[in-house]
N, CA and C atoms as a LAMMPS dump frame, in Angstrom:
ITEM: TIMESTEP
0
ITEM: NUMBER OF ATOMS
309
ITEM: BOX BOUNDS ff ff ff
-5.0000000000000000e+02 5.0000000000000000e+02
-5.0000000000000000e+02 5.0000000000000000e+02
-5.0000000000000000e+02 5.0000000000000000e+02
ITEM: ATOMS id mol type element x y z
1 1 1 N -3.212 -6.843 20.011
2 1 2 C -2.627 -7.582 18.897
3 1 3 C -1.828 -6.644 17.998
4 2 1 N -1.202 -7.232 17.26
5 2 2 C 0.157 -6.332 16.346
6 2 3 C -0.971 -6.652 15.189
7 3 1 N -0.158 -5.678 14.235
8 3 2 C -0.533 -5.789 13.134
9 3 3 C 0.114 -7.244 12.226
10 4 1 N 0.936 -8.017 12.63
11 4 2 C 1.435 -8.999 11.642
12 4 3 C 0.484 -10.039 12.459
13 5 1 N -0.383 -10.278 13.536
14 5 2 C -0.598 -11.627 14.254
15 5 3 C -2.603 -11.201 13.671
16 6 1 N -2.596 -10.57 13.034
17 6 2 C -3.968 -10.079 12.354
18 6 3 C -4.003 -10.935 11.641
19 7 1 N -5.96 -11.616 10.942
20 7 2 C -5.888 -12.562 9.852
21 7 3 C -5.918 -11.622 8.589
22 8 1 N -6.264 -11.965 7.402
23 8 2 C -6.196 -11.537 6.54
24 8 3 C -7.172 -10.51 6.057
25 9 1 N -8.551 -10.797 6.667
26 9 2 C -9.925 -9.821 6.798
27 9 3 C -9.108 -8.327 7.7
28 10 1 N -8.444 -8.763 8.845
29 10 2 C -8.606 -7.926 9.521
30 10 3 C -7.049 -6.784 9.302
31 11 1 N -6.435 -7.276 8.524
32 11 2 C -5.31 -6.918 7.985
33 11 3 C -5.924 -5.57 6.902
34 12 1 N -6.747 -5.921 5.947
35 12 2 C -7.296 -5.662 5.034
36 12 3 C -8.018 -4.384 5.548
37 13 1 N -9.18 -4.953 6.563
38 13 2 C -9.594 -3.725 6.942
39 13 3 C -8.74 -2.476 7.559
40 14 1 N -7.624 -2.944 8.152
41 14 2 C -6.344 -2.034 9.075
42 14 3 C -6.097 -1.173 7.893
43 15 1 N -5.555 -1.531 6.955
44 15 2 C -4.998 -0.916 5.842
45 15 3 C -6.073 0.018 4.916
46 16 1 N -7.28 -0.332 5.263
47 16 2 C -8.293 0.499 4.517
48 16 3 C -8.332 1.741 5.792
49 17 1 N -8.155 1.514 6.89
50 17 2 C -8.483 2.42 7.443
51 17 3 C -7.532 3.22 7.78
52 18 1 N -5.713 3.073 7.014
53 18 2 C -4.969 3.931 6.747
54 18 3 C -4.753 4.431 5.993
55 19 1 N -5.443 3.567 4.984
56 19 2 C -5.529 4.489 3.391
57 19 3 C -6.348 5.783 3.501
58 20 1 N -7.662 5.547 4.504
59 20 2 C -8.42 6.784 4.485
60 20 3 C -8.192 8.06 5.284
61 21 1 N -6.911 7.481 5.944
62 21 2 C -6.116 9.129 6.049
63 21 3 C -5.21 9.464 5.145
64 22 1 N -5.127 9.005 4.03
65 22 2 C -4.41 9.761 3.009
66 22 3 C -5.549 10.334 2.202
67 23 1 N -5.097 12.16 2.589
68 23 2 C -6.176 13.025 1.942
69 23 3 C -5.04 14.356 1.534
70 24 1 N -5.141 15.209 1.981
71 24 2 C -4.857 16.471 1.151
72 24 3 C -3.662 16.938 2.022
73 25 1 N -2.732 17.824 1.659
74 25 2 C -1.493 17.715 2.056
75 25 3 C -1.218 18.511 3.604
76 26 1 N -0.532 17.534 4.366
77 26 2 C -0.615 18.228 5.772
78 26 3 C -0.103 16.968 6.892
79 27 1 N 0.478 17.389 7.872
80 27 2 C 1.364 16.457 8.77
81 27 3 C 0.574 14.74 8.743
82 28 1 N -0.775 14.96 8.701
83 28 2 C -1.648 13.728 9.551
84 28 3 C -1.245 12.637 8.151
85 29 1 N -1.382 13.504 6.637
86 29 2 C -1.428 12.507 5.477
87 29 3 C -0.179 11.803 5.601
88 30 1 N 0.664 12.847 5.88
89 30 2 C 2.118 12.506 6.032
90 30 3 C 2.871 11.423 6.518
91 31 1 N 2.217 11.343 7.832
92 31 2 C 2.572 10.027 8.685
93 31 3 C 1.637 9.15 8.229
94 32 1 N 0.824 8.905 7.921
95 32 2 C -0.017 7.505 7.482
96 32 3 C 0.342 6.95 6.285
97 33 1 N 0.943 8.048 5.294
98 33 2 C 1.684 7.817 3.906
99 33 3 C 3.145 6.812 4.18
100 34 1 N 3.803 7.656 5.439
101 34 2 C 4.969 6.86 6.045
102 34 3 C 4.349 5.713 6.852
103 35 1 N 3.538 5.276 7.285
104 35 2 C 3.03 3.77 7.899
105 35 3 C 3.16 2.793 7.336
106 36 1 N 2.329 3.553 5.519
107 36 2 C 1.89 2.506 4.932
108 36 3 C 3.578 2.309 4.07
109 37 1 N 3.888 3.01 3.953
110 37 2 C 5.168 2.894 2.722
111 37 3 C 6.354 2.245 4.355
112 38 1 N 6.348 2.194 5.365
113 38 2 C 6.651 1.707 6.331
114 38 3 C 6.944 -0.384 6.321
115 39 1 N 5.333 0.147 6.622
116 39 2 C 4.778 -1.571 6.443
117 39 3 C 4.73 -2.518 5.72
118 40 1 N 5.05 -1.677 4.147
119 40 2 C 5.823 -2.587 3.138
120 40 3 C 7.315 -2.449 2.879
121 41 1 N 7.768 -2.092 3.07
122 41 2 C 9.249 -2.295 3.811
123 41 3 C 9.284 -3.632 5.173
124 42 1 N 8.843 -3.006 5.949
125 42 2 C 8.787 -4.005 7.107
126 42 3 C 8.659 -5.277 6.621
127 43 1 N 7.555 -5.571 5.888
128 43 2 C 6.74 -6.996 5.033
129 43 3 C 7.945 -7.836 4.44
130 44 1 N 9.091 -7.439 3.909
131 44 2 C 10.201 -7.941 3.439
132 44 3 C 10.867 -8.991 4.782
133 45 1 N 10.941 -8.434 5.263
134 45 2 C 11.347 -9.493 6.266
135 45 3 C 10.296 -10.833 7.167
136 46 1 N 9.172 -10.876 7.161
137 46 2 C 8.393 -11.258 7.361
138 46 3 C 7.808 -12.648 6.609
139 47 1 N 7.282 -13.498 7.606
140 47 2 C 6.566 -14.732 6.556
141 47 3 C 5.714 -14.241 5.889
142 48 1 N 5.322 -13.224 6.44
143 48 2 C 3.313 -13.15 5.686
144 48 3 C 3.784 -11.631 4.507
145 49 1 N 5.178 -11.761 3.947
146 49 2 C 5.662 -10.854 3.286
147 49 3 C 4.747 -10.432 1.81
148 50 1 N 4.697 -11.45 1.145
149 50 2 C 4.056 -11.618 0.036
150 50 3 C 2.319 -10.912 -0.125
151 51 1 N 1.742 -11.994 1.293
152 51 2 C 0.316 -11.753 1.531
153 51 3 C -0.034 -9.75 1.679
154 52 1 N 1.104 -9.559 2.986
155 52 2 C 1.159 -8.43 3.401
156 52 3 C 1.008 -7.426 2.005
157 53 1 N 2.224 -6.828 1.431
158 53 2 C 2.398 -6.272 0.216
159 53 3 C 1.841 -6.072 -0.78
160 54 1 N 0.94 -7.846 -1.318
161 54 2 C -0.116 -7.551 -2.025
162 54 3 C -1.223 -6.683 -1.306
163 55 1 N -1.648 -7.037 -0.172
164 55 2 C -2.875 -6.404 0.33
165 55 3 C -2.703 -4.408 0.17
166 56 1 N -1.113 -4.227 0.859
167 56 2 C -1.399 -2.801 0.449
168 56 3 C -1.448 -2.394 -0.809
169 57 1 N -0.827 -3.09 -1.591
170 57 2 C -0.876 -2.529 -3.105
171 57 3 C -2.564 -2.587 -3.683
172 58 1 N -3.033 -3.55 -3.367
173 58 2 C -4.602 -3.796 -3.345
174 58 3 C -5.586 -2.757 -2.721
175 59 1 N -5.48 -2.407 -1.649
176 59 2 C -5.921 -1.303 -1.165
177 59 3 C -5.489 0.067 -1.523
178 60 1 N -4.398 0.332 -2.34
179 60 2 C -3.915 1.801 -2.986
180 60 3 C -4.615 1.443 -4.248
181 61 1 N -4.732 0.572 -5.074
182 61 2 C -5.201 0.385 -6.272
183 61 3 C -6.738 0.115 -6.561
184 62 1 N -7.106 0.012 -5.855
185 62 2 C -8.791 -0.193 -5.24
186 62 3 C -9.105 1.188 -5.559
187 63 1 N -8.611 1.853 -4.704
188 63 2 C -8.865 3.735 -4.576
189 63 3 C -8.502 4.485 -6.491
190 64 1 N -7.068 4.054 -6.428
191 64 2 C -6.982 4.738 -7.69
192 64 3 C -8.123 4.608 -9.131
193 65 1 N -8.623 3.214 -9.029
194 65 2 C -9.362 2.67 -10.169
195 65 3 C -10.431 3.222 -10.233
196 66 1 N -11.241 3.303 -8.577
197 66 2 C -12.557 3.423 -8.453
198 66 3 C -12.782 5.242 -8.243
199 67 1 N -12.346 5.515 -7.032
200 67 2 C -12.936 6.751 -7.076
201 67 3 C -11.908 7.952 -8.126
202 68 1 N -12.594 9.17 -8.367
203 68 2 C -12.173 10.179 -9.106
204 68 3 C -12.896 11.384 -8.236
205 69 1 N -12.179 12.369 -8.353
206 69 2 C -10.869 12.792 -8.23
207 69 3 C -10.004 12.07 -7.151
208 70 1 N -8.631 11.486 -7.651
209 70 2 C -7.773 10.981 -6.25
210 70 3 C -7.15 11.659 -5.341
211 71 1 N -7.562 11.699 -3.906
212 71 2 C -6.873 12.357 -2.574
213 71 3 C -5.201 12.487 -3.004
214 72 1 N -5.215 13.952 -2.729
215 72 2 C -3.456 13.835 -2.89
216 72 3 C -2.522 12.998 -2.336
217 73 1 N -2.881 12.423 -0.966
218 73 2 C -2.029 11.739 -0.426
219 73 3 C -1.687 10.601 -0.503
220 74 1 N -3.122 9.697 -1.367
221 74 2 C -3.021 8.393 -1.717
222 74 3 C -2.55 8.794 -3.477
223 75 1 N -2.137 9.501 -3.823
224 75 2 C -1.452 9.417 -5.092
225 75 3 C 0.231 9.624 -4.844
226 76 1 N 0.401 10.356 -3.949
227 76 2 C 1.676 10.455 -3.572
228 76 3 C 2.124 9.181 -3.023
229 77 1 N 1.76 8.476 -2.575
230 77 2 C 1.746 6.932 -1.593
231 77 3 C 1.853 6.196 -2.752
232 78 1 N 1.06 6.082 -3.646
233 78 2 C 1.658 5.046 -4.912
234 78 3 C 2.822 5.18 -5.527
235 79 1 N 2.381 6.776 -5.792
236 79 2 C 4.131 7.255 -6.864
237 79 3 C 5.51 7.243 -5.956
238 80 1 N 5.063 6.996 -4.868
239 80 2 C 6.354 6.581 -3.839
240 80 3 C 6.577 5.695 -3.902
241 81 1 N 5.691 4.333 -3.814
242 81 2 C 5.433 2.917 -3.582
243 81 3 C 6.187 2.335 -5.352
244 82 1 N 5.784 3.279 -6.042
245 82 2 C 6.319 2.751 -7.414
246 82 3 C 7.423 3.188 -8.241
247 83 1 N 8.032 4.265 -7.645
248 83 2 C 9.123 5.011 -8.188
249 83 3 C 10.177 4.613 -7.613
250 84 1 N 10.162 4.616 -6.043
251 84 2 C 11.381 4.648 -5.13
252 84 3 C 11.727 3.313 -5.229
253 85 1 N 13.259 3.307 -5.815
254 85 2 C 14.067 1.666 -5.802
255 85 3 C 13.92 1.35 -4.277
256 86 1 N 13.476 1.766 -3.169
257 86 2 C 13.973 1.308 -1.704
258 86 3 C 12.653 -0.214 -1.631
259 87 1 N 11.895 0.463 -1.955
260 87 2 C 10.703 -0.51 -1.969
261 87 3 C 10.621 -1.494 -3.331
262 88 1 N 11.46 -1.716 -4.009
263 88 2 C 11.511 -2.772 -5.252
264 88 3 C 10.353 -3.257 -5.377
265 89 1 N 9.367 -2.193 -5.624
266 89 2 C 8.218 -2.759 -6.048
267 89 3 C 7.912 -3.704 -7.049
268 90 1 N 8.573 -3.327 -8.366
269 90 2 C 8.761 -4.285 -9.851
270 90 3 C 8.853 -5.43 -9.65
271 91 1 N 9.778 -5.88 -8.813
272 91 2 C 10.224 -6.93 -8.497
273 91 3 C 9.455 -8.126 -7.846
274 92 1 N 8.548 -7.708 -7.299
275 92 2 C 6.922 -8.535 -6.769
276 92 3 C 6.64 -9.281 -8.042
277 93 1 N 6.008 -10.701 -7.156
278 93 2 C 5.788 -11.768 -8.23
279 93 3 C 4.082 -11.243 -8.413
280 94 1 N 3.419 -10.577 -7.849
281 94 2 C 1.927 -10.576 -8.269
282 94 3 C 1.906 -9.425 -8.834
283 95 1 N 3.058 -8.616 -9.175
284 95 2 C 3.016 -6.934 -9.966
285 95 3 C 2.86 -7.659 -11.728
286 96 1 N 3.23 -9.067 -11.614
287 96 2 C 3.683 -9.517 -13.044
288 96 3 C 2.638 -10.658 -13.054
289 97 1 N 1.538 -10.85 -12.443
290 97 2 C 0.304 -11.697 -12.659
291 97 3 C -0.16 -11.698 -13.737
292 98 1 N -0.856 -10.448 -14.387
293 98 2 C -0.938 -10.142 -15.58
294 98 3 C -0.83 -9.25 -16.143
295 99 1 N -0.88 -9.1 -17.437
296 99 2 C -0.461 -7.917 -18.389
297 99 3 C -0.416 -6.701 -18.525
298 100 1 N -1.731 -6.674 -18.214
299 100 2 C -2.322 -5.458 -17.806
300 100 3 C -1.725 -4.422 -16.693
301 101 1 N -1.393 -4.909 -15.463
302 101 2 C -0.435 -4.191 -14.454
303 101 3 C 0.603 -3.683 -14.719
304 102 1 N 1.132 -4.601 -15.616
305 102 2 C 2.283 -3.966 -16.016
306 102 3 C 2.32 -2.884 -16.994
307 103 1 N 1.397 -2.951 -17.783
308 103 2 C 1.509 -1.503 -18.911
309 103 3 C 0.914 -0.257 -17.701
């Protein structure tokens, strides 16, 4: 199975288990950093675009909230995910759910 014909459990778990190769700096973080910043790109074209996108942003933000100290590679993966105009992150209707996200 591909990753887009996955349900939503199993989507979820995929993405947790690429988040947990983003660790400390070195080729392996590298490419899983490019998967995930990949796969939301990809998600733009896609029906399950919306669903998709939230879930990774959900799974990078899961990590940032909860654990301390954050893996270098999943901090670099956000500040990519949120800086770089390629990925128009802002522009997501669930970045503006509520208030709080946005500050």
């Amino acid at each position: 199975k591909s990753w887009r014909s996955i349900d939503n459990e199993g989507r979820y778990l995929f993405l947790n288990a690429v988040a947990n190769q983003l660790r400390y700096p070195n080729s392996h973080t590298h490419y899983f950093s490019c998967v995930l910043l990949y796969l939301f790109v990809e998600a733009n074209s896609e029906a399950i675009q919306f669903i998709f996108q939230e879930q990774i942003t959900r799974v990078l933000l899961e990590r940032l909230i909860v654990n301390r100290p954050h893996p270098w590679g999943l901090l670099i993966t956000f500040i990519e995910l949120i800086k770089n105009p390629v990925y128009k992150f802002w522009d997501h209707d669930f970045v503006h759910c509520a208030p709080e996200i946005e500050k």
